[in-house]
N, CA, C and O of each residue as an XYZ file, in Angstrom:
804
protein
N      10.357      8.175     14.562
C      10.784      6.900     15.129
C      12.049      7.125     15.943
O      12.684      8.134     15.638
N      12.499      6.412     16.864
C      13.625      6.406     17.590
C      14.627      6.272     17.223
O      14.960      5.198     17.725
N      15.708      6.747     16.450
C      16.738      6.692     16.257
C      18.292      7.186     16.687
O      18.863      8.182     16.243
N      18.684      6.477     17.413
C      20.101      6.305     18.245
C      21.033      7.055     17.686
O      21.033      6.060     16.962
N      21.673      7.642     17.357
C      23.129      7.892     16.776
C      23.716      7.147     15.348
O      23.736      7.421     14.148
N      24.302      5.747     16.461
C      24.904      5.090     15.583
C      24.200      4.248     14.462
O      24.836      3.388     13.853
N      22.845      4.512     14.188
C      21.898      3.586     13.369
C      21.090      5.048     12.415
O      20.139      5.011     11.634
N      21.669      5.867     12.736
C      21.467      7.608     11.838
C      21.685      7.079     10.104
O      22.732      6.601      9.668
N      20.711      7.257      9.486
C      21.137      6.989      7.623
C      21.007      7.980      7.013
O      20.333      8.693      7.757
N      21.258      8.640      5.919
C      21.425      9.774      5.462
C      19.821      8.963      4.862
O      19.437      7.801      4.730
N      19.173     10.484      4.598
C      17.614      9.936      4.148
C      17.290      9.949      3.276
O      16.656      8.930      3.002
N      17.409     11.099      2.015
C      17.137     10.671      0.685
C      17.702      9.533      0.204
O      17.097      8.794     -0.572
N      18.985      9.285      0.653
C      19.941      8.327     -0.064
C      19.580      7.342      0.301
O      19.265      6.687     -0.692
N      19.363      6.600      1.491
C      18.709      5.488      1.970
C      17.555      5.571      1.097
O      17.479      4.874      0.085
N      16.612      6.427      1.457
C      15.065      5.781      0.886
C      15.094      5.603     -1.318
O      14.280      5.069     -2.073
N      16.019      6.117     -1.520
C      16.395      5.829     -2.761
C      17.147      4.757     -3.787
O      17.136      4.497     -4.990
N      17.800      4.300     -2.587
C      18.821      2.611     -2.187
C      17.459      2.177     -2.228
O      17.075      1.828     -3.344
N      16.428      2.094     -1.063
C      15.601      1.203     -0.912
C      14.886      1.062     -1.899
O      14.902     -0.097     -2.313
N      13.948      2.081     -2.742
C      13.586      1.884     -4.191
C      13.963      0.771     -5.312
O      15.131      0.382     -5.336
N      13.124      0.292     -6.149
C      11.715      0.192     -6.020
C      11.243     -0.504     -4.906
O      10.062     -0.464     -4.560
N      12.144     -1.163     -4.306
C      11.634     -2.510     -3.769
C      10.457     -2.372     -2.899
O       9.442     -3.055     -2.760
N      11.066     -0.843     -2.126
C      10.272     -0.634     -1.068
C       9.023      0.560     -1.103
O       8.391      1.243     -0.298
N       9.088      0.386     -2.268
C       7.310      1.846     -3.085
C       6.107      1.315     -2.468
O       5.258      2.154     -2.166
N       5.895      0.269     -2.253
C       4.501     -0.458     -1.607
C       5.014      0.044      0.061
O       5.952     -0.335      0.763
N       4.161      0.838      0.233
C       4.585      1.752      1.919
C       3.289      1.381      2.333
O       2.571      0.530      1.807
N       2.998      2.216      3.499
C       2.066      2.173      4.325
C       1.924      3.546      4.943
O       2.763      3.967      5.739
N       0.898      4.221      4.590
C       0.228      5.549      4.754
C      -0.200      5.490      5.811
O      -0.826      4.492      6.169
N       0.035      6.667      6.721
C      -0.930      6.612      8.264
C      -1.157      8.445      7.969
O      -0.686      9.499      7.541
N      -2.556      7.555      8.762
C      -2.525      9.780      9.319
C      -4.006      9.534     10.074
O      -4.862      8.715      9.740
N      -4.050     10.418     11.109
C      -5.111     10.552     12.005
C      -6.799     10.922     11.593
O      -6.997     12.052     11.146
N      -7.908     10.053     11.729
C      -8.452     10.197     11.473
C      -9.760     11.206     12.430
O      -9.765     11.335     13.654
N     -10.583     11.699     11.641
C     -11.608     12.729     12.626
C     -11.974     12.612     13.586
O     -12.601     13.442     14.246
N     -11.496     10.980     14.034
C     -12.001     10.541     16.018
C     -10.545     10.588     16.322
O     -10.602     10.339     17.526
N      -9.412     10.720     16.087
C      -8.303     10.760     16.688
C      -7.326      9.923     16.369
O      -6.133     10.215     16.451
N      -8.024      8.218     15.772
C      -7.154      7.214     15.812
C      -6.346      7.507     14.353
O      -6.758      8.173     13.403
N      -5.047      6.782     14.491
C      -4.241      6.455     13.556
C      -5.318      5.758     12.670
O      -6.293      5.321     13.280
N      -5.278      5.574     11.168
C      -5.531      5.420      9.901
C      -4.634      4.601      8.865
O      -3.630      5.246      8.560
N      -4.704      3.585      8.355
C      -2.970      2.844      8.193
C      -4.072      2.492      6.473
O      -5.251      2.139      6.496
N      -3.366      2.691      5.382
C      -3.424      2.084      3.766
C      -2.503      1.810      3.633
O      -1.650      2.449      4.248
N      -2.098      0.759      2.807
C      -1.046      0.049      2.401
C      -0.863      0.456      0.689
O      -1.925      0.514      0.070
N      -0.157      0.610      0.257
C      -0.297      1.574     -1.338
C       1.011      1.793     -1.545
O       1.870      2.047     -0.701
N       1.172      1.632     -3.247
C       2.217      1.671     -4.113
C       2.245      3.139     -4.243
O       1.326      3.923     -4.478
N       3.196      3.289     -4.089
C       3.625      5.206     -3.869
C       4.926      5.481     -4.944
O       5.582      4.467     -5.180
N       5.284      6.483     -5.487
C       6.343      6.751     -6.302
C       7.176      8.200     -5.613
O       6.535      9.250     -5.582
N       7.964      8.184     -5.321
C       8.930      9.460     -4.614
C      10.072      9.779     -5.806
O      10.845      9.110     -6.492
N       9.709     11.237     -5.643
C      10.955     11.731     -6.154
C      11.834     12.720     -5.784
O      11.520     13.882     -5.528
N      12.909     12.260     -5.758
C      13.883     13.219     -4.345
C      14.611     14.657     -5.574
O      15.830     14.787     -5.686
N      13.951     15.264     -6.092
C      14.571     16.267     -6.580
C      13.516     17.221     -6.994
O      13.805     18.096     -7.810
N      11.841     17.097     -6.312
C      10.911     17.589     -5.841
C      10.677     18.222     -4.573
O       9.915     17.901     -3.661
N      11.678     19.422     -4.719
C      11.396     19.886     -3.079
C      12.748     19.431     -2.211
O      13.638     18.708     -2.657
N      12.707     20.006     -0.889
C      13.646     20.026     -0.284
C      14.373     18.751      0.281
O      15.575     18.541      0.441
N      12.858     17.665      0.630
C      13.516     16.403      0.583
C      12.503     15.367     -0.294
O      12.054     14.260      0.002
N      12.348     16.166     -1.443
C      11.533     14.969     -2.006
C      10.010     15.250     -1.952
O       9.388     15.841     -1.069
N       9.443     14.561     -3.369
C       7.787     14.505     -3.113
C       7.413     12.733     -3.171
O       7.769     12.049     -4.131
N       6.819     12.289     -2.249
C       5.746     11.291     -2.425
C       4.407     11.149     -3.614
O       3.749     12.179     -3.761
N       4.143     10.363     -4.151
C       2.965     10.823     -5.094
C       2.483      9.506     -5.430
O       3.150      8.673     -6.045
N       1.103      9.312     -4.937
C      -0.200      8.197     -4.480
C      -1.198      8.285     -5.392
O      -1.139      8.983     -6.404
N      -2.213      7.529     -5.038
C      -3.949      7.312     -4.946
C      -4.390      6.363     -4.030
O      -3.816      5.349     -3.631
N      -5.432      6.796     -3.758
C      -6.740      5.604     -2.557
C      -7.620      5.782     -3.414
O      -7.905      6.753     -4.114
N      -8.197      4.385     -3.278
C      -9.632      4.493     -3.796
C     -10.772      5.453     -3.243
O     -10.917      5.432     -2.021
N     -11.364      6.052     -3.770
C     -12.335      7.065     -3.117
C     -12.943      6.113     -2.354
O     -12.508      6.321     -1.221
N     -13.808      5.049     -2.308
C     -14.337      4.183     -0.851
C     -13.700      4.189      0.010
O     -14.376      4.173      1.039
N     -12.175      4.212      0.264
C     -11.433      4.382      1.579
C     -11.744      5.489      1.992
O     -11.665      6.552      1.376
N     -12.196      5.274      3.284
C     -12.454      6.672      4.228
C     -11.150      7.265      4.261
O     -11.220      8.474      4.040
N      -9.979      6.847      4.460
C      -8.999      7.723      4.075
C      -8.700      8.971      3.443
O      -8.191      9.990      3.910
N      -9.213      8.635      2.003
C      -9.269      9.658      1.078
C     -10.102     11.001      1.649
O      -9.930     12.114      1.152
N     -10.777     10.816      2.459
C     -12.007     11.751      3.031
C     -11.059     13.159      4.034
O     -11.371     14.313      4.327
N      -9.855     12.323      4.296
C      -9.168     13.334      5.461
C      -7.938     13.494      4.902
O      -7.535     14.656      4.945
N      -7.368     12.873      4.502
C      -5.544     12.968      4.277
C      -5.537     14.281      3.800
O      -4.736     14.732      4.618
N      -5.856     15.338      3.017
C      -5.601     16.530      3.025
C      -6.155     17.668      4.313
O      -6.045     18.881      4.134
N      -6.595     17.242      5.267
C      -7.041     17.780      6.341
C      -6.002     17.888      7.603
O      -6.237     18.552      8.613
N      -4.785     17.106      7.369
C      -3.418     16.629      8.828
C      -2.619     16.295      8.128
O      -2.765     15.923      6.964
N      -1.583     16.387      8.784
C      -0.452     15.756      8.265
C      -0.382     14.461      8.008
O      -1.453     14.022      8.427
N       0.442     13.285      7.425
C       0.308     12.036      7.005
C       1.759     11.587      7.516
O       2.690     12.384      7.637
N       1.884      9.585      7.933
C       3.536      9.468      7.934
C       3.579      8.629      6.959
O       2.724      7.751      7.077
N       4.444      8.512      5.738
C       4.834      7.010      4.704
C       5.899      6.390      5.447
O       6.850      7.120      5.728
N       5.933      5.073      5.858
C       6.564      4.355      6.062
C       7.249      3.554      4.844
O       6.623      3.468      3.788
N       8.585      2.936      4.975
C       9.163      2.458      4.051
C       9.630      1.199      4.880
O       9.942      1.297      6.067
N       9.647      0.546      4.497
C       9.981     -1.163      4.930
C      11.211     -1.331      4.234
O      10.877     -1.046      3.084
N      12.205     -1.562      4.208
C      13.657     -2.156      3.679
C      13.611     -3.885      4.632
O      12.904     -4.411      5.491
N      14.911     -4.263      3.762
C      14.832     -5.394      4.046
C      15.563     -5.457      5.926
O      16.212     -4.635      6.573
N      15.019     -6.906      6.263
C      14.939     -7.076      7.489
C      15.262     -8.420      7.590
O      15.255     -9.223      6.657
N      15.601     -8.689      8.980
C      15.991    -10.019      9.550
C      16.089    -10.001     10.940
O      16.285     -8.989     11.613
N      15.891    -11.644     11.549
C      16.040    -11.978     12.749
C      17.387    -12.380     13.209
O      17.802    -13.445     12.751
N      18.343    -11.566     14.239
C      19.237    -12.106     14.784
C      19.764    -12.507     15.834
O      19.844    -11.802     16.839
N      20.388    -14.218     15.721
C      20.241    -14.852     16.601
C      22.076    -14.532     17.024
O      22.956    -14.362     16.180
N      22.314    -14.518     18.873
C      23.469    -14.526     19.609
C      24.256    -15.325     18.359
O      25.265    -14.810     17.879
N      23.791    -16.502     17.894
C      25.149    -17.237     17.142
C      25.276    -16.882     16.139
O      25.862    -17.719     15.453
N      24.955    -15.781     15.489
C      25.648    -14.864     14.390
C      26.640    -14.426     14.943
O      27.580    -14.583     14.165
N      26.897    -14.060     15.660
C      28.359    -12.659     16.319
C      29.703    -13.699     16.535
O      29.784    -14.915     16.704
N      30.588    -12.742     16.455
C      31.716    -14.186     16.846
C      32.018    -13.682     18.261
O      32.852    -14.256     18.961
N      31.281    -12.520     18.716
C      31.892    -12.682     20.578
C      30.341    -13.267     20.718
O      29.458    -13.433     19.877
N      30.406    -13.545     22.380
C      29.381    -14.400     22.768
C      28.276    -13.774     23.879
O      27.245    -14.368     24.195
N      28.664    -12.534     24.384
C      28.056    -11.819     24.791
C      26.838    -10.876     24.132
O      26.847     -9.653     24.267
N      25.940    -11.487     23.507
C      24.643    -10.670     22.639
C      23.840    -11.275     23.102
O      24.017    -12.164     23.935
N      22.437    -10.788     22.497
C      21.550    -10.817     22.620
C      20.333    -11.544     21.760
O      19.932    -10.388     21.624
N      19.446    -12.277     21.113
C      18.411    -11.874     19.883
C      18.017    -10.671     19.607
O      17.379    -10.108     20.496
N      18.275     -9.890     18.275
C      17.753     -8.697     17.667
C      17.232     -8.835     16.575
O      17.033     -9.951     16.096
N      16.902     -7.685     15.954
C      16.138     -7.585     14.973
C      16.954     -5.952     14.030
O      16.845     -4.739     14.207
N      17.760     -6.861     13.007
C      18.138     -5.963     11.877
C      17.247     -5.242     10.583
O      16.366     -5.932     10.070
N      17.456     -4.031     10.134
C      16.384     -3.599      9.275
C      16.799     -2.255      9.113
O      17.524     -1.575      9.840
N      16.125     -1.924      7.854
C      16.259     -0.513      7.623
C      14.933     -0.362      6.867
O      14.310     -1.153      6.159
N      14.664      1.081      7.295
C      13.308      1.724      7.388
C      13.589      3.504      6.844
O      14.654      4.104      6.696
N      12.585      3.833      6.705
C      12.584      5.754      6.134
C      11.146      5.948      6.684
O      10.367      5.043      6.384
N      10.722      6.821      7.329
C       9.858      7.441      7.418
C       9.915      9.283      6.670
O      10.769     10.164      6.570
N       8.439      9.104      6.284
C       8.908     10.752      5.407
C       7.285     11.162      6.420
O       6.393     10.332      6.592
N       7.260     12.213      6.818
C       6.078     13.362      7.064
C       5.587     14.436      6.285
O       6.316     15.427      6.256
N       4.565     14.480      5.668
C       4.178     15.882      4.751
C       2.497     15.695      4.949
O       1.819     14.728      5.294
N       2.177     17.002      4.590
C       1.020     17.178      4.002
C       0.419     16.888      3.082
O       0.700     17.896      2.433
N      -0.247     16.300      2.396
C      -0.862     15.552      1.373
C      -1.708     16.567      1.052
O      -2.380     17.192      1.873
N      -1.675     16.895     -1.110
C      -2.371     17.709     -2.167
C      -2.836     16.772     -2.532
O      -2.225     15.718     -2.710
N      -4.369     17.014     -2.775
C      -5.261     16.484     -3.893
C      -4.576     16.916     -4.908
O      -4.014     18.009     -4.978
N      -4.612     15.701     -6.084
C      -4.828     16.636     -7.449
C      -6.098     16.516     -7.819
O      -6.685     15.494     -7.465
N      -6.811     17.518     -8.607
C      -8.050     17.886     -8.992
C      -7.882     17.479    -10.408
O      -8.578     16.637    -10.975
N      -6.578     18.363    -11.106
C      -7.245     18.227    -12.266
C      -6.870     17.011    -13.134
O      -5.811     16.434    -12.886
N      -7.840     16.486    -14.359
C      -7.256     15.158    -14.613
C      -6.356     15.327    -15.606
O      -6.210     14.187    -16.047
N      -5.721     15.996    -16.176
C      -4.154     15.424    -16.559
C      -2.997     15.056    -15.646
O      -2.005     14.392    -15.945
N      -3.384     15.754    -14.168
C      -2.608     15.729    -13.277
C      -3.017     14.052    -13.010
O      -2.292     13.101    -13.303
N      -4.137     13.992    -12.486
C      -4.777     12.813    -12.108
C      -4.094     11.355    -13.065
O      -3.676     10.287    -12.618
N      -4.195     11.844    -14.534
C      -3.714     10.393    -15.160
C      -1.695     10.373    -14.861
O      -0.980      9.396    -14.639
N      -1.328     11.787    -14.978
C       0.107     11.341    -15.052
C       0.456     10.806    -13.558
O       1.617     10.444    -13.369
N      -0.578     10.724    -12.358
C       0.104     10.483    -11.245
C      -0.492      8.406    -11.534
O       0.023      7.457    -10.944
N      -1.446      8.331    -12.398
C      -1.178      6.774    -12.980
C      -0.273      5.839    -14.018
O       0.209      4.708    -14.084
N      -0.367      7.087    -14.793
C       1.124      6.750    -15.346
C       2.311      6.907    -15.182
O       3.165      6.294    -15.823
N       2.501      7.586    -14.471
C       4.111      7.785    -13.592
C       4.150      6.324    -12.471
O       5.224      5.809    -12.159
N       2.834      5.813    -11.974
C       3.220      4.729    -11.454
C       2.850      3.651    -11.734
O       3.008      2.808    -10.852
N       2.296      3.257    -12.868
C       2.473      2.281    -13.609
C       3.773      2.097    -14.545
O       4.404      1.042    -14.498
N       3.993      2.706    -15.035
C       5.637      3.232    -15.958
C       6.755      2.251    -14.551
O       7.490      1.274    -14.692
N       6.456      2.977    -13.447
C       7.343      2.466    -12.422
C       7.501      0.723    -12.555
O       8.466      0.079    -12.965
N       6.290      0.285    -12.089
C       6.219     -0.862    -11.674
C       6.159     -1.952    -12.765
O       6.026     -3.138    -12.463
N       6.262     -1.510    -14.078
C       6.270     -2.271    -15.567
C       7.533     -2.069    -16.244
O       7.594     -2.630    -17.337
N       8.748     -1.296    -15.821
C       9.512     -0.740    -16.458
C      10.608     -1.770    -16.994
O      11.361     -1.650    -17.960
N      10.457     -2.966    -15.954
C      11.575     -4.391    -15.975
C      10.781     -4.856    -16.695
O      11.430     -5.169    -17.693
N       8.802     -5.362    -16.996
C       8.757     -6.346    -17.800
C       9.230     -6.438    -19.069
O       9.975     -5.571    -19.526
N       8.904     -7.334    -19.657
C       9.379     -7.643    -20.815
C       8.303     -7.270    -21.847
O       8.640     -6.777    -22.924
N       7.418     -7.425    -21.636
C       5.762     -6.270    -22.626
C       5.114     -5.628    -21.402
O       4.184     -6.178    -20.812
N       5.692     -4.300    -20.984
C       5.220     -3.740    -20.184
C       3.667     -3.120    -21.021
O       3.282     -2.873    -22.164
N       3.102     -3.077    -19.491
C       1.533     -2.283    -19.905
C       1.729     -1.257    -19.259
O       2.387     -1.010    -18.249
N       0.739     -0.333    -20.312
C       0.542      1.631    -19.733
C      -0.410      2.058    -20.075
O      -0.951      1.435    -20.989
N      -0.974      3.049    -19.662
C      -2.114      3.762    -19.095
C      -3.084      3.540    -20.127
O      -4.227      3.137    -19.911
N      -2.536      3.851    -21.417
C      -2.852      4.128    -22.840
C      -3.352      2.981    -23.631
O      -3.794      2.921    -24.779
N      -3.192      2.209    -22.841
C      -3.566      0.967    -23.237
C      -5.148      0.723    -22.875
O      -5.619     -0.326    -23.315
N      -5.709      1.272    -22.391
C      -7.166      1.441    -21.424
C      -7.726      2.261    -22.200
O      -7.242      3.282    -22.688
N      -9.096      1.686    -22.369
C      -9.984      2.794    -23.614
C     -10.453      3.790    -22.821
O     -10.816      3.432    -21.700
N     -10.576      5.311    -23.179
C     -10.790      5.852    -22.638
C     -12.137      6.177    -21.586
O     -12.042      7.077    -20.751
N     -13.317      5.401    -21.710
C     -14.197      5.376    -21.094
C     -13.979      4.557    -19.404
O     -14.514      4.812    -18.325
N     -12.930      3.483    -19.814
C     -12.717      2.379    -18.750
C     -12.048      3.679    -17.523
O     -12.424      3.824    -16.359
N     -10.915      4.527    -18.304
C      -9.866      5.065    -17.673
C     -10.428      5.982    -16.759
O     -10.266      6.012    -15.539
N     -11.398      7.050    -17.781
C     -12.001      8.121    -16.977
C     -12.584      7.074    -15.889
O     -12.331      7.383    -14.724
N     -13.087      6.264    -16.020
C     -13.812      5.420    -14.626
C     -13.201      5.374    -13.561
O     -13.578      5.824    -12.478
N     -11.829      4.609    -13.903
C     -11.299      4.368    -13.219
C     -10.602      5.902    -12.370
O     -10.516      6.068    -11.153
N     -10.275      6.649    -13.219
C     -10.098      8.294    -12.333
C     -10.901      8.633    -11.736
O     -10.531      9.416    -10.861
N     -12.240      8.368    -11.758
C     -13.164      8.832    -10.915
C     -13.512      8.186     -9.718
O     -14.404      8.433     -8.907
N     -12.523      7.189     -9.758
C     -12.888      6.137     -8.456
C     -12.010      6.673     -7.469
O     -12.280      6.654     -6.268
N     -10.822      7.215     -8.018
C      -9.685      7.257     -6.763
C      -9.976      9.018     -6.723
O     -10.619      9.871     -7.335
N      -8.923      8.877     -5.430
C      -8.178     10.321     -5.530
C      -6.846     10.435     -5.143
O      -6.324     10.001     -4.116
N      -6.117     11.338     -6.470
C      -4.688     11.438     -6.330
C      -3.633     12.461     -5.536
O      -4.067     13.584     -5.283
N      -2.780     12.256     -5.281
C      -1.986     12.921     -4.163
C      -0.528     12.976     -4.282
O       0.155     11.967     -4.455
N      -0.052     14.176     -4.187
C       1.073     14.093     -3.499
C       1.529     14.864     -2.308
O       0.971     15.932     -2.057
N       2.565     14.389     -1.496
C       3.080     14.507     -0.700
C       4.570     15.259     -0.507
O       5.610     14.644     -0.268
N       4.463     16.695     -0.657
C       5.710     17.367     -0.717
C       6.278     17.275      1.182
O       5.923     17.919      2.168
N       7.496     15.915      0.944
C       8.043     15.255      2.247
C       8.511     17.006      3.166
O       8.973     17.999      2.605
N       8.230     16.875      4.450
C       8.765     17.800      5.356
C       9.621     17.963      6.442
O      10.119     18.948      6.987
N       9.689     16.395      6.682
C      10.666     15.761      7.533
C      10.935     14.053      6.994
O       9.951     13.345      6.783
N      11.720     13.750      6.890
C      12.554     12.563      6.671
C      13.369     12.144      7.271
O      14.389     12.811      7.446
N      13.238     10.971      7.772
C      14.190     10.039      8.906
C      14.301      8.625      7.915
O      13.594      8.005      7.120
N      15.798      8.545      8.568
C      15.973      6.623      7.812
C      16.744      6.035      8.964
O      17.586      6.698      9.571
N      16.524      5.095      9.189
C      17.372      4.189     10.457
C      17.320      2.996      9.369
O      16.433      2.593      8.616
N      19.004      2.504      9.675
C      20.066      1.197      9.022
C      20.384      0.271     10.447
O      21.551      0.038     10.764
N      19.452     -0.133     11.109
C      20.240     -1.191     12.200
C      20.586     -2.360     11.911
O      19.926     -3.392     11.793
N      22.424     -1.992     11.724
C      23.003     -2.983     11.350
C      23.993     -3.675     11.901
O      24.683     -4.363     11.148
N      24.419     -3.637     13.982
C      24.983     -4.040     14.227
C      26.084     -2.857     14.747
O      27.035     -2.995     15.517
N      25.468     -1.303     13.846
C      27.240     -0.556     13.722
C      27.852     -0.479     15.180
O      29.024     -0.190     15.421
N      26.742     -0.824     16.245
C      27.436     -0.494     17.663
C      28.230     -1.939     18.059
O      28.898     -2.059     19.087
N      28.083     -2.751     17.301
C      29.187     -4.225     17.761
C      30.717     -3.812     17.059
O      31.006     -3.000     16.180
N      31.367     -4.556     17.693
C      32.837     -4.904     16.911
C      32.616     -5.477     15.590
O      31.719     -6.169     15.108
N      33.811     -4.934     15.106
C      34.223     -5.258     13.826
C      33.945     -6.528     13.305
O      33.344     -6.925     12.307
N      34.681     -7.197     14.464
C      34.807     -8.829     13.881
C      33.079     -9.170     14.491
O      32.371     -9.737     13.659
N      32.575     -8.928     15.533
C      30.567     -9.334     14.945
C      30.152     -8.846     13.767
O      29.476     -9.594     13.061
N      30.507     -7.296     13.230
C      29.974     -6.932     12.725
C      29.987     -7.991     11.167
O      28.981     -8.438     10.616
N      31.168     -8.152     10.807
C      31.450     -9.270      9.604
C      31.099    -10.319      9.835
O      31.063    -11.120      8.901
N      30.784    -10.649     10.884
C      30.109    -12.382     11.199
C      28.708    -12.709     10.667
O      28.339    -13.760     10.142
N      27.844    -11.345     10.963
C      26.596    -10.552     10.894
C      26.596    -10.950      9.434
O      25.958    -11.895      8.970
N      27.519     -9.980      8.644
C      27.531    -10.329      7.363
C      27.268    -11.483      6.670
O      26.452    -11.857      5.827
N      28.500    -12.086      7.469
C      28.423    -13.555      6.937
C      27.313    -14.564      6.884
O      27.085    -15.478      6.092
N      26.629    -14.094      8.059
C      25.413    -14.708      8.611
C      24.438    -14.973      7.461
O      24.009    -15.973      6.885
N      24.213    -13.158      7.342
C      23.063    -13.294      6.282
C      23.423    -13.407      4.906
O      22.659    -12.853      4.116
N      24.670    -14.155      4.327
C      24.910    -14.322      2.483
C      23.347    -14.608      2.319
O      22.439    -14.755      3.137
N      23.411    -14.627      0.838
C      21.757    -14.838     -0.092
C      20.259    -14.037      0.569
O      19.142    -14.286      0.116
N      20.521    -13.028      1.740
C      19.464    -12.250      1.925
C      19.584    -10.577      1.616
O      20.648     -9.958      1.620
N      18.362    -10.049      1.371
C      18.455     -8.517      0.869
C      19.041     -7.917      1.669
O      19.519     -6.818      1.387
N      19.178     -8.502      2.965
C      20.020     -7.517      4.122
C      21.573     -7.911      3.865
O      22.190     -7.431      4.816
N      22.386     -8.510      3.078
C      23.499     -8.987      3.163
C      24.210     -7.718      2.774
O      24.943     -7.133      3.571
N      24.025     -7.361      1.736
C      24.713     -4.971      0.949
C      25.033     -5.068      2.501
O      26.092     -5.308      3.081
N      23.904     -4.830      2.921
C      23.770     -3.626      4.162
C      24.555     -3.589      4.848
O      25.422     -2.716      4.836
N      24.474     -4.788      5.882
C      25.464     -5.242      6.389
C      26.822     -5.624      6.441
O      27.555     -5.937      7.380
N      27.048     -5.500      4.845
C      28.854     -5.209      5.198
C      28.980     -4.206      4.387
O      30.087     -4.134      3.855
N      27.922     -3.088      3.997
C      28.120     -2.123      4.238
C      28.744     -1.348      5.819
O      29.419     -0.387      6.188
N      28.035     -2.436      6.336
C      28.049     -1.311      7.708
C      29.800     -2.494      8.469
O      30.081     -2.474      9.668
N      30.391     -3.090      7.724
C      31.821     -3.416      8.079
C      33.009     -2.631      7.152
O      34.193     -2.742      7.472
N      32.619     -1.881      6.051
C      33.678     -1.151      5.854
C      33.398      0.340      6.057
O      34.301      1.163      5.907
């Protein structure tokens, strides 16, 4: 993705800030006629897997997806929080309408796992994730084993040892100080509010 200078984020650390919120990504990778390929999927990363981190998935085996992603490279997109900004956020008067946000893209090659212990811990490593706040969380183990093997046989699991990683924070850092805190001010009570006065001190 295009990233400027002043909108540069350090990338593990960003895409790790962004966590959990932002684990529901969006998988692309080129399919056998050429076109881009886009799944939307709860993904679990862990940045002390490798040089910048491993990604680690499933698709349902019916997604044609599953048919290629170990054949090309793949991109995960990460969505962070975002907003619309209007000229009367800034306190000078010379702007524009933009669009604030922070994003991570990671690139790797995508491993099947084959075998199924591998296969269940890449379901229980992300179920564990996404149950870990409830209050009677559910896990894997909870599924009789006939349902489970089923259900393993439907998908196929993956990870993604990341090979390049980018994060862009556009937060204004190229305005003045005093927009930049206005910005802030702008957005109190939204997920972009950290960010943004992050990006004033």
């Amino acid at each position: 993705m295009y990233v400027p200078q002043h909108f540069n984020s350090p990338a593990i650390e960003t895409l790790v800030s962004l966590l959990p919120d932002a684990s529901f990504a969006t998988l692309v990778t080129v399919d056998d006629q050429g076109d881009p390929f886009a799944s939307h999927i709860p993904v679990s990363f862990d940045p002390n897997a490798g040089e910048y981190g491993t990604i680690t998935g499933h698709l349902a085996k019916a997604n044609p997806h599953s048919g290629f992603i170990a054949t090309r490279p793949s991109l995960v997109i990460f969505s962070g929080p975002h907003q619309y900004i209007s000229p009367r956020d800034y306190e000078t008067k010379l702007n524009v309408p933009t669009w604030n946000y922070v994003a991570v893209h990671a690139r790797g090659q995508a491993i099947i796992e084959t075998d199924r212990e591998r296969v269940r811990a890449v379901l229980e490593g992300l179920t564990l994730e996404n149950e870990r706040d409830r209050r009677d969380p559910w896990d894997v183990g909870m599924f009789d084993e006939k349902r489970l093997n089923a259900m393993m046989n439907a998908i196929v699991a993956f990870n993604i040892p990341v090979a390049q990683l980018q994060a862009k924070a556009k937060l204004g850092q190229n305005k003045s100080e005093a927009d930049r805190k206005a910005l802030a001010d702008a957005t109190i009570g939204t997920e972009l509010e950290a960010w943004q006065r992050s990006s004033v001190s």
